[in-house]
Backbone as CSV, one residue per row, in Angstrom:
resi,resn,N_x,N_y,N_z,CA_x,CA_y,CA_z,C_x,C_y,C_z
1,UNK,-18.403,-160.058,190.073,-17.079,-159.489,190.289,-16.427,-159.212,188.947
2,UNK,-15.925,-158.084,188.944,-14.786,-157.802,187.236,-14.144,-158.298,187.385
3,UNK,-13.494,-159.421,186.043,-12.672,-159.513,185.782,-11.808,-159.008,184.953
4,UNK,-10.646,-158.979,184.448,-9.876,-158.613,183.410,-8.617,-159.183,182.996
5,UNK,-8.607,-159.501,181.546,-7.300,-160.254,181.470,-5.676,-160.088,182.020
6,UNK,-4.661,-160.861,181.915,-3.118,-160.070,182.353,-2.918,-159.492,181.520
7,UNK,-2.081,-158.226,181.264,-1.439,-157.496,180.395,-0.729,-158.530,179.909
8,UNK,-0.490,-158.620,178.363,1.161,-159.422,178.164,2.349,-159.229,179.059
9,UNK,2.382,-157.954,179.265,3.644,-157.448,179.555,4.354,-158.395,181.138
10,UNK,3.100,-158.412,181.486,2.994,-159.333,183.127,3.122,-161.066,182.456
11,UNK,2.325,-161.415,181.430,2.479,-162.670,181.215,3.373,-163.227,180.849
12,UNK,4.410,-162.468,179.845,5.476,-162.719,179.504,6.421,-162.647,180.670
13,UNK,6.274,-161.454,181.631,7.840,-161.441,182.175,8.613,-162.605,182.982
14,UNK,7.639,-163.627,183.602,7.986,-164.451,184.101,8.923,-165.633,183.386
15,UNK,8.880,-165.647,182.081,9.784,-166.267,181.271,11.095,-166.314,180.438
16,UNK,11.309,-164.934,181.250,13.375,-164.645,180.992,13.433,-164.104,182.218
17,UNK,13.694,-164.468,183.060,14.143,-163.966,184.510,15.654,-163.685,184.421
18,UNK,15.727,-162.471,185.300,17.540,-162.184,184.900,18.234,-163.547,185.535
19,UNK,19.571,-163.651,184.929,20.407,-164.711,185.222,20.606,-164.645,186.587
20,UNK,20.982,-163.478,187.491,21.180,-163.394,188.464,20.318,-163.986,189.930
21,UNK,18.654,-163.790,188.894,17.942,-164.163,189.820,17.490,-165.333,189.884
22,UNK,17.974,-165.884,188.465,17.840,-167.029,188.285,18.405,-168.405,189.146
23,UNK,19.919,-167.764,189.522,21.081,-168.514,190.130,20.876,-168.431,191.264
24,UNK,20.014,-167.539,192.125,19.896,-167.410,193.167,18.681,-168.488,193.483
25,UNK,17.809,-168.311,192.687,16.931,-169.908,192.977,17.434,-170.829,193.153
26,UNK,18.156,-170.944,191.869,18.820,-172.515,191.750,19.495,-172.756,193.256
27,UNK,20.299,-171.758,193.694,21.195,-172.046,195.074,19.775,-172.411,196.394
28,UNK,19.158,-171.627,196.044,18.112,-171.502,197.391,17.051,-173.361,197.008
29,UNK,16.930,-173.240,196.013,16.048,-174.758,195.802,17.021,-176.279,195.985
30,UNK,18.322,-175.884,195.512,19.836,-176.678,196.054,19.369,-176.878,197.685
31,UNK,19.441,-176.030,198.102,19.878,-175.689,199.864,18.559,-176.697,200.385
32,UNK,17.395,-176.049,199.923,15.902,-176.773,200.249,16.124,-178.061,200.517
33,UNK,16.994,-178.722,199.000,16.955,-179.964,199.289,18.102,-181.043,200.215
34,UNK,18.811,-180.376,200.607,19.784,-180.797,201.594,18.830,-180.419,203.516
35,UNK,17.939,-179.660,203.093,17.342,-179.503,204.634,15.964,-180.222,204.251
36,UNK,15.718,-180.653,203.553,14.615,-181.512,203.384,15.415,-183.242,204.264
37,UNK,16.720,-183.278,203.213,17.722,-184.849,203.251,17.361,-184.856,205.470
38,UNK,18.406,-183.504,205.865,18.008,-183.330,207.150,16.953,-183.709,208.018
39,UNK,15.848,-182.825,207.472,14.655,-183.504,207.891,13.569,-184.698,207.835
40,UNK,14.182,-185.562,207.431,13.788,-186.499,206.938,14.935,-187.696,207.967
41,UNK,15.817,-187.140,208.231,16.962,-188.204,209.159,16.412,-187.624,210.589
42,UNK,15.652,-186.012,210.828,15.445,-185.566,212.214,14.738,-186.476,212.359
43,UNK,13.245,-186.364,211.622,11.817,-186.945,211.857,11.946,-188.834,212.122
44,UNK,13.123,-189.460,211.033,13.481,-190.485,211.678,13.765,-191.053,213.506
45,UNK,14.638,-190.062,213.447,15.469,-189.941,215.275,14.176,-189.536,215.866
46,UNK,13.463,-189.112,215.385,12.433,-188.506,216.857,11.214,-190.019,216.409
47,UNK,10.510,-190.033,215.584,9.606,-191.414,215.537,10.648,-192.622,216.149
48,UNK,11.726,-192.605,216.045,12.401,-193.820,217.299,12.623,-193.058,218.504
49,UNK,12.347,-192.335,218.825,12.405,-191.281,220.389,11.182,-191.783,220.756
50,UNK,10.168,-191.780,220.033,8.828,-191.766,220.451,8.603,-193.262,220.599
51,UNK,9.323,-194.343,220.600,9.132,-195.653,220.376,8.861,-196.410,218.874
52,UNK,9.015,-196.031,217.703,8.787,-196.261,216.541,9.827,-197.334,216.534
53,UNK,10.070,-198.401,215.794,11.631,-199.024,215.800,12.117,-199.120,214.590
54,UNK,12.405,-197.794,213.730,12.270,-197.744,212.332,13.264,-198.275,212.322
55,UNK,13.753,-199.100,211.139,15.450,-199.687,210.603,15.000,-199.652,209.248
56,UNK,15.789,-199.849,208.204,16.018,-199.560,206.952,15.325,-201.051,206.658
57,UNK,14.385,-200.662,205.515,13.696,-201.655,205.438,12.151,-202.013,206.211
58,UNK,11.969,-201.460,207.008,11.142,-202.231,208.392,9.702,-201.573,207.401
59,UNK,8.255,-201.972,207.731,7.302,-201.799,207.479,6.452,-201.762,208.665
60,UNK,5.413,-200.606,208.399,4.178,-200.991,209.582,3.292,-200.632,209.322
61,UNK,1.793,-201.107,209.470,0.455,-200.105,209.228,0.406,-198.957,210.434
62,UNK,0.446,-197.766,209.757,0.051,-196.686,210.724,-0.986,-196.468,211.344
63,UNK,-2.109,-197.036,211.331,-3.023,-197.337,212.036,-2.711,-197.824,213.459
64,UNK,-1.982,-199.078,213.077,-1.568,-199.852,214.626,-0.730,-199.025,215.432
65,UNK,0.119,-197.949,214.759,1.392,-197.663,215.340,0.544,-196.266,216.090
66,UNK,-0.279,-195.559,215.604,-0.862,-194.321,216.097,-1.140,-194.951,217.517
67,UNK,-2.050,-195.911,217.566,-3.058,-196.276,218.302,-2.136,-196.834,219.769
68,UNK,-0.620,-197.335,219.563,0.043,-197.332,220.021,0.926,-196.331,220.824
69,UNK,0.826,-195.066,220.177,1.785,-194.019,220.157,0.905,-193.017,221.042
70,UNK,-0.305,-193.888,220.572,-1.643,-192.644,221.728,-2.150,-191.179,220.683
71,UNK,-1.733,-191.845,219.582,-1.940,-190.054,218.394,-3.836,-189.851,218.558
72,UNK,-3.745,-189.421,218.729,-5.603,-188.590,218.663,-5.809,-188.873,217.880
73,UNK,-7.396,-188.966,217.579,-7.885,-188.323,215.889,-7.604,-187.095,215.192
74,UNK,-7.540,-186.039,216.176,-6.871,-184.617,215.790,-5.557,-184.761,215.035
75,UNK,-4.812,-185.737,214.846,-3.735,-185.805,214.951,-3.361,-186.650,213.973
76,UNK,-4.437,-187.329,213.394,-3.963,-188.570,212.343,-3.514,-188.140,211.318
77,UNK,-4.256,-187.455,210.608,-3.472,-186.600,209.288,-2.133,-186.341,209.368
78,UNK,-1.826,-185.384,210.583,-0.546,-185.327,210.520,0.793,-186.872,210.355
79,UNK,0.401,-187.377,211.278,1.047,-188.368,211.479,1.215,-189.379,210.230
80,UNK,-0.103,-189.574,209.448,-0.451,-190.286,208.551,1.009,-189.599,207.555
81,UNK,0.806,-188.102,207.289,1.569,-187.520,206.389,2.701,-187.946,206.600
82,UNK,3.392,-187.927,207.992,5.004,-188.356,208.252,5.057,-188.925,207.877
83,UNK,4.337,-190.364,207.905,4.995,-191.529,207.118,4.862,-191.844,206.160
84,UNK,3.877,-191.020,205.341,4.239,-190.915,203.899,5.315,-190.480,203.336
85,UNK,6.016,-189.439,204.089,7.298,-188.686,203.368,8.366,-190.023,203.935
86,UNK,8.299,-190.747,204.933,9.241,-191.740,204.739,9.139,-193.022,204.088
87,UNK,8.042,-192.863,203.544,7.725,-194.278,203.095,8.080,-193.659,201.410
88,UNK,7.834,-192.805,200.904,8.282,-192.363,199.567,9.909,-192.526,199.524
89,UNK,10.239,-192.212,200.690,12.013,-192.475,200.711,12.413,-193.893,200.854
90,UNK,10.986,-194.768,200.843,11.534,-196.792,201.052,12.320,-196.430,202.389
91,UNK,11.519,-195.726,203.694,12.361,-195.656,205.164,13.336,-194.811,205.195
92,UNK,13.942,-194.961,204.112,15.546,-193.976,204.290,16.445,-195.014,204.691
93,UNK,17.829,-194.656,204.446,18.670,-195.488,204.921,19.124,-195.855,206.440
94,UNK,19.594,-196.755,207.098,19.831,-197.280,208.411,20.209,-196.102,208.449
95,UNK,20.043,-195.293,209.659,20.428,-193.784,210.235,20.464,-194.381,211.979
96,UNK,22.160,-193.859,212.261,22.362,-193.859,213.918,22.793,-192.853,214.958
97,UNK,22.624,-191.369,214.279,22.709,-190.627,214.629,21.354,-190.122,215.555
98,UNK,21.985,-189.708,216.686,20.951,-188.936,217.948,19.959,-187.663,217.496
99,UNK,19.047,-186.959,217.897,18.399,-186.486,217.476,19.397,-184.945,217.545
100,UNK,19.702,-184.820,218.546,20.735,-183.680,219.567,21.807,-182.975,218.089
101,UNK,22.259,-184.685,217.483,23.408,-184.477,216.230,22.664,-184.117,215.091
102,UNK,21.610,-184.151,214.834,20.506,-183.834,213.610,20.345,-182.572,213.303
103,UNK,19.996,-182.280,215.120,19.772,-180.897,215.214,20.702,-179.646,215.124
104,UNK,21.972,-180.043,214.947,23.167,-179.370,215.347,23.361,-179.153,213.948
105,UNK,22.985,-180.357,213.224,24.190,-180.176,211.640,22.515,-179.234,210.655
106,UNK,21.195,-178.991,211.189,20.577,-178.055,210.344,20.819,-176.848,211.354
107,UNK,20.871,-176.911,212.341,21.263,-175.310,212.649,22.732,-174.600,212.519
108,UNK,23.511,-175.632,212.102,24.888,-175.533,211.185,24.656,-175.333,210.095
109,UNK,23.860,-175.935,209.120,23.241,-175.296,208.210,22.707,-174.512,207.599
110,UNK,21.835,-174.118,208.261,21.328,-172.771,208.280,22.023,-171.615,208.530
111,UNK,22.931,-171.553,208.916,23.997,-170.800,209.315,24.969,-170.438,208.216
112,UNK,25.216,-171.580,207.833,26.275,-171.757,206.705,25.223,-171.003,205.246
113,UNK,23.783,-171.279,205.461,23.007,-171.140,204.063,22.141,-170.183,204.417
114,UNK,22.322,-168.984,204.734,21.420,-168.057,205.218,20.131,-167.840,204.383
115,UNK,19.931,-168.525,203.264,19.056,-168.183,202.840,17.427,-169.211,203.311
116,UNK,18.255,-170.541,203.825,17.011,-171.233,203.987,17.585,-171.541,205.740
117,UNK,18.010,-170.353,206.442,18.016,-170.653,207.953,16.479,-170.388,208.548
118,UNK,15.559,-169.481,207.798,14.483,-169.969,209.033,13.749,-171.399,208.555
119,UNK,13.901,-171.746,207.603,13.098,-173.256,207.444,14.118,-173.709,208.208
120,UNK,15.300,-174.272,208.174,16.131,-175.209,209.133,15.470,-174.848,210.634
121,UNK,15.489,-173.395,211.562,14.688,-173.130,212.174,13.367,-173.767,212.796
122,UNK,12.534,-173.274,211.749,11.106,-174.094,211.841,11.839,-175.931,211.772
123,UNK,11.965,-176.408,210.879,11.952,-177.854,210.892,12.423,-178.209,212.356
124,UNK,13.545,-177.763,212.717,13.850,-177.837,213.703,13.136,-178.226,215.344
125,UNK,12.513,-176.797,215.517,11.338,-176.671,216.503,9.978,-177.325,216.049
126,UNK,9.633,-177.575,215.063,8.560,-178.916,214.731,9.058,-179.911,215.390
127,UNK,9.889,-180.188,215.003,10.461,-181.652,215.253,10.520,-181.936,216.401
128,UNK,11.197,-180.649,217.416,11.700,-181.151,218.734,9.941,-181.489,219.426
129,UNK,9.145,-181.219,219.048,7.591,-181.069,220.048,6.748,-181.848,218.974
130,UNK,6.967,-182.560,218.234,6.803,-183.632,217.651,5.641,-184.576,218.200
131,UNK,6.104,-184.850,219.498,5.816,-186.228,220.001,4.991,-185.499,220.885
132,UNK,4.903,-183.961,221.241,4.031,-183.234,222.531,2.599,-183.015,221.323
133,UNK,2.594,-183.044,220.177,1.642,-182.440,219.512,1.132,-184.017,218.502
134,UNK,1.897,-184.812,218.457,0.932,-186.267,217.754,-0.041,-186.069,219.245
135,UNK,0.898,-186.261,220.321,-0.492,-187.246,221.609,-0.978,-186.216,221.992
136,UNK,-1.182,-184.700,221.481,-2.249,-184.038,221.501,-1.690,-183.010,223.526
137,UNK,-0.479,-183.243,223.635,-0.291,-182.587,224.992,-0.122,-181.065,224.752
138,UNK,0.295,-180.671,223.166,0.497,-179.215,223.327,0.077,-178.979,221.669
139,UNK,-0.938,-177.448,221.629,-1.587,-177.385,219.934,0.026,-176.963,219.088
140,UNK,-0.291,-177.282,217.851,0.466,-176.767,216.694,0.652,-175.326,216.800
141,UNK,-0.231,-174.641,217.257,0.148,-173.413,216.988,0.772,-172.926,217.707
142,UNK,1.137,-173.481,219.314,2.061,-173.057,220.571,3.510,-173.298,219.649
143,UNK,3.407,-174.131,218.850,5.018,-174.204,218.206,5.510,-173.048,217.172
144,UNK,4.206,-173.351,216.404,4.590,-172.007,214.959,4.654,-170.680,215.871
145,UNK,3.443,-170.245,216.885,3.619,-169.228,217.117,4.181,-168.742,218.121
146,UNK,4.772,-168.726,219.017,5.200,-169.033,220.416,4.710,-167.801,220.899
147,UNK,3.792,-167.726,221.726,3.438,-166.562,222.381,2.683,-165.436,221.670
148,UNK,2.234,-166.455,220.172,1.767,-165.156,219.479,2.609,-164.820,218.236
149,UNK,3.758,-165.005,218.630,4.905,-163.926,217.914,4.614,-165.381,216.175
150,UNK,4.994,-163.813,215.475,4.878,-164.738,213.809,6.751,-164.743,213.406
151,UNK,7.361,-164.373,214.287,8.976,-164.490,213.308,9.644,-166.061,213.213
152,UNK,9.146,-167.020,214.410,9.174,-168.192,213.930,8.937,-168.630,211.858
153,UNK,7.573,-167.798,211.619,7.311,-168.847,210.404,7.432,-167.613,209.197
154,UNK,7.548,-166.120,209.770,7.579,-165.111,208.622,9.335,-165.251,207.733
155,UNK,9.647,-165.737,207.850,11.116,-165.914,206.721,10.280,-166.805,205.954
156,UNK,9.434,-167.929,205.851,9.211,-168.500,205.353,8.472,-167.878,203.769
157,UNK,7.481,-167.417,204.381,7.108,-166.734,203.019,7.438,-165.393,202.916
158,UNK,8.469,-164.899,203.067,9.498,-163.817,202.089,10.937,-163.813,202.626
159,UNK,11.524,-162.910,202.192,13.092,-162.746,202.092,13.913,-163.719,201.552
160,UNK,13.396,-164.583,200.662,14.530,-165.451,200.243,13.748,-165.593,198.757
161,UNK,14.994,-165.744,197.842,14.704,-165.878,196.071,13.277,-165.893,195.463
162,UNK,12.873,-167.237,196.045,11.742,-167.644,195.539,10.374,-167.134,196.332
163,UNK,10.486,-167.042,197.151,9.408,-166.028,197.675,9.170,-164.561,197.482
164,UNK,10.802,-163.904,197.308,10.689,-162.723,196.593,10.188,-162.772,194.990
165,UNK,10.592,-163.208,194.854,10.545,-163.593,193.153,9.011,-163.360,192.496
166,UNK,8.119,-164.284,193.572,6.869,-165.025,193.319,6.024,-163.731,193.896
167,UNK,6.336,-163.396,195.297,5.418,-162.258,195.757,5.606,-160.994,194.845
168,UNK,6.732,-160.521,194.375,6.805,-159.454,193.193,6.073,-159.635,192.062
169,UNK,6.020,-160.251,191.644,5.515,-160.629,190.585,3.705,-160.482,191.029
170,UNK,3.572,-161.407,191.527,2.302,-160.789,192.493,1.486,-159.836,192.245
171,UNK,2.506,-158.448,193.102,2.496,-157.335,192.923,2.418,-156.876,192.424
172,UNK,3.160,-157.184,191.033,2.890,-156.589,189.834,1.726,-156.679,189.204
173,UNK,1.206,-158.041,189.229,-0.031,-158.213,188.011,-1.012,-157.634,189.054
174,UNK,-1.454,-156.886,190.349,-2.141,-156.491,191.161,-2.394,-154.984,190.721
175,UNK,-1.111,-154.631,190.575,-0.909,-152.940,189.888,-1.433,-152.610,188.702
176,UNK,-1.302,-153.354,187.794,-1.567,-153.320,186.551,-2.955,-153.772,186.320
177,UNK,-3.264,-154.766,187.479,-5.080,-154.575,187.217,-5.228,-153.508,187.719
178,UNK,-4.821,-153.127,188.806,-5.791,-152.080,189.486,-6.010,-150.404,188.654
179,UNK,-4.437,-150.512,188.223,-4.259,-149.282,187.078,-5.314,-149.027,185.847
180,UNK,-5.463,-150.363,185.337,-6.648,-150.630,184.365,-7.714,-150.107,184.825
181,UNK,-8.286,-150.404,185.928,-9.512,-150.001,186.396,-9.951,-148.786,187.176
182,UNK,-8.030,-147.878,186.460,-9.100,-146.136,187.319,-9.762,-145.718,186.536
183,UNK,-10.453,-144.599,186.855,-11.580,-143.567,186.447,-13.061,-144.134,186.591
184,UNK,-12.837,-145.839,187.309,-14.459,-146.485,186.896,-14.476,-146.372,188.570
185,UNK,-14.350,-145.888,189.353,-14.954,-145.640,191.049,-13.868,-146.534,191.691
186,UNK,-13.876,-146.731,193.090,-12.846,-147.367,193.749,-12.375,-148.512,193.532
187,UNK,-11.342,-148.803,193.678,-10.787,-150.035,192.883,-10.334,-150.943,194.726
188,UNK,-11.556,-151.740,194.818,-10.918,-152.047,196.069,-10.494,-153.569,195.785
189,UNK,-9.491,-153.981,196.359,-8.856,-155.390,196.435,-8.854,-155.737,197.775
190,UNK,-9.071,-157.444,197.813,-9.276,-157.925,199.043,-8.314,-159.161,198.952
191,UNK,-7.767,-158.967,200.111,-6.151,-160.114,200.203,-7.133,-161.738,201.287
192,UNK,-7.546,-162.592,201.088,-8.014,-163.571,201.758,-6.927,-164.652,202.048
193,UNK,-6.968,-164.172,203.828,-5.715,-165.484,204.243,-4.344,-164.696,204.103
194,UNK,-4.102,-163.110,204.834,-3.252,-162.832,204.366,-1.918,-163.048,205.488
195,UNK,-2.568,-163.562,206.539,-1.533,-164.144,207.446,-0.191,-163.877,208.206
196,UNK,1.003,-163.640,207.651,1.912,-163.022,208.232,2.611,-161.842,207.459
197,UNK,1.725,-161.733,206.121,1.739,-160.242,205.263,2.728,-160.911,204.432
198,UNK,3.755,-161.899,204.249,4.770,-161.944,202.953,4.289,-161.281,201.595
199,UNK,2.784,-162.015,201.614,2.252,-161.103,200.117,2.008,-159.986,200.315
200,UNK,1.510,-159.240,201.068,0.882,-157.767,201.363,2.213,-157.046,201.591
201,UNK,3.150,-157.482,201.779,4.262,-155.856,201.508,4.256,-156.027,200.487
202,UNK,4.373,-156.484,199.563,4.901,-155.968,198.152,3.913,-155.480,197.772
203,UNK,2.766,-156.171,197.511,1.516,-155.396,196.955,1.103,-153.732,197.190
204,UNK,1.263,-153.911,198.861,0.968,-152.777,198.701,1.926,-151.648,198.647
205,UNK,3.358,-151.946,198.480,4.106,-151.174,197.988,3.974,-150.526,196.730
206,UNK,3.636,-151.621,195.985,3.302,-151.375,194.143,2.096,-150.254,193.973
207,UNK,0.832,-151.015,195.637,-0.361,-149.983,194.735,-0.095,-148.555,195.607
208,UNK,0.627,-148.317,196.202,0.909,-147.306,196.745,0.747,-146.121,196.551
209,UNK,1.122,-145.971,195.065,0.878,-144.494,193.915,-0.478,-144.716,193.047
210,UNK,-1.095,-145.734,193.225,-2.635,-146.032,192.822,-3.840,-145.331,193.343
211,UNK,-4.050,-143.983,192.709,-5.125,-143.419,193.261,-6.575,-144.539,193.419
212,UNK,-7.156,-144.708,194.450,-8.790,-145.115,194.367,-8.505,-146.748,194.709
213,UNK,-7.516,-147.335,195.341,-7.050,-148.173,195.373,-8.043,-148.134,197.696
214,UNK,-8.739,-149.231,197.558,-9.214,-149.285,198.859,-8.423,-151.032,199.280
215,UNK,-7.405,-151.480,199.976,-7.068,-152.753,200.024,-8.010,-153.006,201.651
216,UNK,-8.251,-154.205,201.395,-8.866,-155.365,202.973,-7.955,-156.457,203.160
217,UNK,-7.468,-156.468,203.917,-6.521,-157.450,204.527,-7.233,-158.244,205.522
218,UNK,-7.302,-159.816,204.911,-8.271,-160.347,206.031,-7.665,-161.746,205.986
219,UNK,-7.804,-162.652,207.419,-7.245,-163.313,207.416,-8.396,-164.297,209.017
220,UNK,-8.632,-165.526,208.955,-9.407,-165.829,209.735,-8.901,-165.812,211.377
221,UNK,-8.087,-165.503,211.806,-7.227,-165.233,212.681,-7.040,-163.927,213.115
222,UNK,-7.506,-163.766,214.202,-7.183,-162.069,215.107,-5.920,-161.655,215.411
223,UNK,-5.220,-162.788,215.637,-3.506,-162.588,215.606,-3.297,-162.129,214.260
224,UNK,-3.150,-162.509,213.504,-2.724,-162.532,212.440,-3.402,-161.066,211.647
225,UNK,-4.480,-160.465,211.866,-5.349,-159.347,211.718,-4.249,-158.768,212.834
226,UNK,-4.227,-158.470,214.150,-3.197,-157.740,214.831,-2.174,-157.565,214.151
227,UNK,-1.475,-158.552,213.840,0.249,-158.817,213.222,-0.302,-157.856,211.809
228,UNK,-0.822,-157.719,210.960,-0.895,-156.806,210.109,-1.367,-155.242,210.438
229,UNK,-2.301,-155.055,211.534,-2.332,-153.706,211.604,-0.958,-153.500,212.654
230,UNK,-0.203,-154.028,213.333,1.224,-153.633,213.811,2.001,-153.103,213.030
231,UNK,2.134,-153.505,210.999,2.902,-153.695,210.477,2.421,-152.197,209.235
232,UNK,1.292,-152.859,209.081,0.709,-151.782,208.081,-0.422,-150.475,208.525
233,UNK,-1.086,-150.248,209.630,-1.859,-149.610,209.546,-1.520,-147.765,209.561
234,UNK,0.085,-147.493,209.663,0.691,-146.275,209.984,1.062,-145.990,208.842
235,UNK,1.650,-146.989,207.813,2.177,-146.552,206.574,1.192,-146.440,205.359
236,UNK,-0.004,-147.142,205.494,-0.677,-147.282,204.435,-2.213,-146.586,204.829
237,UNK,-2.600,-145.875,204.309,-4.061,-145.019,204.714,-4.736,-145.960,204.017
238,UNK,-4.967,-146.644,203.215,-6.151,-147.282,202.342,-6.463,-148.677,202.665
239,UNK,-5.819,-149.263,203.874,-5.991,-150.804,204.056,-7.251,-150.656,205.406
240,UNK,-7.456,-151.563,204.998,-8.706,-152.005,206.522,-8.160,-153.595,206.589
241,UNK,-8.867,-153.694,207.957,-8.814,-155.119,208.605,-9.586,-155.560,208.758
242,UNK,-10.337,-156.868,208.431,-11.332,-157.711,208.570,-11.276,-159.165,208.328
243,UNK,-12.053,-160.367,209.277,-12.016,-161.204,209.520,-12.287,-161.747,208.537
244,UNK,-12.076,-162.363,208.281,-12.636,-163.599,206.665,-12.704,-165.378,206.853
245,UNK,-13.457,-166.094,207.132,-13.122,-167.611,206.727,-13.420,-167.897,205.288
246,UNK,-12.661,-168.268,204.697,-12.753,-168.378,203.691,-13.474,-169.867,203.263
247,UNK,-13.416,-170.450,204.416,-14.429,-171.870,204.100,-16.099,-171.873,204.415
248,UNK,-16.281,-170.286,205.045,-17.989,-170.393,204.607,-18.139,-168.847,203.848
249,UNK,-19.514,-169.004,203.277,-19.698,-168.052,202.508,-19.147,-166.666,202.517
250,UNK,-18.636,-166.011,201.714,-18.014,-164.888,202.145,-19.689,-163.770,202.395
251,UNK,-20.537,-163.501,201.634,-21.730,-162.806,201.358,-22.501,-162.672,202.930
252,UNK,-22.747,-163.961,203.807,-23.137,-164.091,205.088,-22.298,-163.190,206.073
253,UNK,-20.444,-163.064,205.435,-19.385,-162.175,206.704,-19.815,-160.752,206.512
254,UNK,-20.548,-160.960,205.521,-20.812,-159.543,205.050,-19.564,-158.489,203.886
255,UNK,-19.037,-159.794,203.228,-18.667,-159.174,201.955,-19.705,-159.430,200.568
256,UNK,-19.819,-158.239,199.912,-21.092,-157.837,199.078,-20.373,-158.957,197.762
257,UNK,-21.193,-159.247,197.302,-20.394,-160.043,195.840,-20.599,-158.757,194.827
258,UNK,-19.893,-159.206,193.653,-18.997,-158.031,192.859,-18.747,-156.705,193.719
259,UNK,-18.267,-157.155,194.816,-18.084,-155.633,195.294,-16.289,-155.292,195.292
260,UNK,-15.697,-156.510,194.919,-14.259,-156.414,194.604,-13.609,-156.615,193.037
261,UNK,-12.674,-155.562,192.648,-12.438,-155.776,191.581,-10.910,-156.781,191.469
262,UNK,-10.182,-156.926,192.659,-9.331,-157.666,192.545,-9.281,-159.084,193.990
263,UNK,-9.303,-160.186,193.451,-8.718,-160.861,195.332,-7.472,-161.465,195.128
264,UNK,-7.129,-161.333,195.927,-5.600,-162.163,196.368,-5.844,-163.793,197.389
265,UNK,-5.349,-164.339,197.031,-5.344,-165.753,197.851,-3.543,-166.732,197.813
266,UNK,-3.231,-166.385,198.283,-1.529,-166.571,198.407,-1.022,-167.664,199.467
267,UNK,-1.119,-168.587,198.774,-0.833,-169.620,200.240,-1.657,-169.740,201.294
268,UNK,-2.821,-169.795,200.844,-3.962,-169.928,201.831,-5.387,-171.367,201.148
269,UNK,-5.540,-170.918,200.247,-6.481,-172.404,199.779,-5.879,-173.444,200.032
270,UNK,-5.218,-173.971,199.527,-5.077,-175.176,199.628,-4.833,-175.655,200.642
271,UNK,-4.783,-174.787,202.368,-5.461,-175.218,203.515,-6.050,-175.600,204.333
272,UNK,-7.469,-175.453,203.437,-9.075,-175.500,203.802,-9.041,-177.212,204.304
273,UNK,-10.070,-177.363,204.611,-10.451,-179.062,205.072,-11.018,-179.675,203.678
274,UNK,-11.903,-178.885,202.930,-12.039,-179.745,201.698,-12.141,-178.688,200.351
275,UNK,-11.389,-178.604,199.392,-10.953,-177.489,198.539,-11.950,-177.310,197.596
276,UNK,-12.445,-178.732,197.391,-13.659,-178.356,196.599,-14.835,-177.912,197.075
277,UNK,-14.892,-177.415,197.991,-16.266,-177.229,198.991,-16.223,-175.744,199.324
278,UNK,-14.977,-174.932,199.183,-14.330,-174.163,199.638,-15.359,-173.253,198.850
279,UNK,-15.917,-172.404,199.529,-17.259,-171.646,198.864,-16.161,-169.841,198.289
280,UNK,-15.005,-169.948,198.859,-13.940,-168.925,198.078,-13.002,-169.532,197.091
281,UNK,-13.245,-170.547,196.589,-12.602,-171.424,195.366,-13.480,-170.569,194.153
C-alpha cells in the first residue's frame, strides 16, 4: 500500500486553532463533564433498581453480584465496566434521588446545553434498559438502534465542536493525500467501520473536486451500509458500498493489498475483541 507523509501545512494546523473554536470546545468538554457527574448518579439509581444496595462507601466483588443479578457471560464486560466507572469515583457520594429525577435533570440538560443533548439522550435510554440488557432480555443494539434508525447515536459523532473539529481536519489530511497522488491512476480510498457516516460527510465533501478519487465505504453491518447509501449514493458518483470485518483478513473479503492509496479508520478499532490481533491494525 502507498504511503505518504502529512503535508506540514496539515501538521501544523492543528496547533493554533481559532479562539472561537477553541471556546467552543472548552464549553462542549465543560458540558461532557456535568453529563458524565449525571450519569454516574443515573447508573447509581438504576444498579439499586436492579437490587444492588450501593451506599457511599459499600464494597462488593462483581463476580458475586453478576451471578446474583443473573448478568450472562455476554454481558460481563459490560457490567464489569460499570463498576469500574463507580469504583474510580470511591462509589460516589450517598445519592437519594429516584431514577425518574435523574432522568429529568439530563434531559433538562440537554436542553439547556444543546450541544451535548444527544449524549444526555443516549445516556439516558442506556440507562433506562440497563437491567433488560445485563440479564440478556433485550440486545444492545434494540437500544442504540431502535428499529434500525441511527439518529439515536448519529449526534454523537458529528455536529458538535469536537467532532466537527476532529472530522475536518480528517478531511483535510484525506484531500491533500489524495491531491498528491493525481496523475499516478485512481486514487481510491477505503473508509473501514464507517458506520453512521460522521467521518464520511466531510471527507467526501473535501474530495469532491478530486479528479480520480474512487471512495469504498464499508462497514461490517448492512444497516449501516444501507444508512450510507440512503445518505450518499445520489450525491456522490465515486463511492461504492461494501462489507468489511475488519477483524479477519481483509485480502480473503476480497480487498487486493496495495490496492488502496488511502484508509480511513475513525472510531472503529479500538472496538475489535482483541486489537492486537486485529489483522486491519
Amino acid at each position: 500500500m502507498s504511503t505518504a507523509p502529512l503535508p506540514p501545512s496539515l501538521l501544523d494546523a492543528g496547533e493554533t486553532p481559532d479562539a472561537e473554536g477553541a471556546e467552543a470546545r472548552l464549553r462542549f468538554e465543560s458540558a461532557l463533564q456535568e453529563v458524565e457527574r449525571l450519569g454516574r448518579e443515573l447508573l447509581v439509581a438504576t444498579l439499586r433498581g436492579m437490587g444492588v444496595p450501593l451506599h457511599a462507601g459499600a464494597r462488593f466483588e462483581a463476580g458475586t453480584v453478576a451471578r446474583t443479578l443473573g448478568i450472562g457471560p455476554g454481558r460481563r464486560r459490560l457490567f464489569d465496566a460499570l463498576f469500574s466507572v463507580l469504583e474510580r469515583q470511591g462509589w460516589l457520594e450517598e445519592i437519594g434521588r429516584d431514577p425518574e429525577a435523574i432522568s429529568g435533570s439530563l434531559e433538562a440538560f440537554g436542553r439547556k446545553v444543546r450541544e451535548v443533548e444527544p449524549q444526555c439522550v443516549l445516556l439516558k435510554e442506556c440507562l433506562a434498559s440497563y437491567a433488560e440488557v445485563l440479564t440478556g432480555r433485550i440486545q444492545p443494539t434494540e437500544v442504540l438502534f431502535p428499529g434500525g434508525s441511527m439518529e439515536r447515536v448519529s449526534g454523537i459523532y458529528r455536529d458538535h465542536p469536537v467532532a466537527e473539529a476532529t472530522n475536518q481536519f480528517t478531511a483535510r489530511c484525506v484531500r491533500e493525500l489524495c491531491v498528491s497522488f493525481e496523475g499516478g491512476g485512481p486514487i481510491r480510498v477505503l473508509e473501514a467501520g464507517a458506520g453512521t457516516a460522521g467521518t464520511a460527510v466531510s471527507i467526501l465533501k473535501e474530495l469532491a473536486g478530486v479528479p480520480g478519487v474512487e471512495y469504498v465505504y464499508t462497514d461490517i453491518s448492512r444497516s449501516f451500509l444501507q444508512h450510507g447509501r440512503s445518505v450518499f449514493e445520489k450525491g456522490f458518483l465515486f463511492i461504492t458500498f461494501r462489507e468489511l470485518d475488519v477483524e479477519r483478513d481483509p485480502v480473503e473479503q476480497g480487498f487486493p493489498m496495495a490496492h488502496y492509496r488511502v484508509v480511513v479508520a475513525s472510531n472503529v478499532l479500538h472496538a475489535t475483541r482483541d486489537l492486537g490481533k486485529t489483522p486491519c491494525t
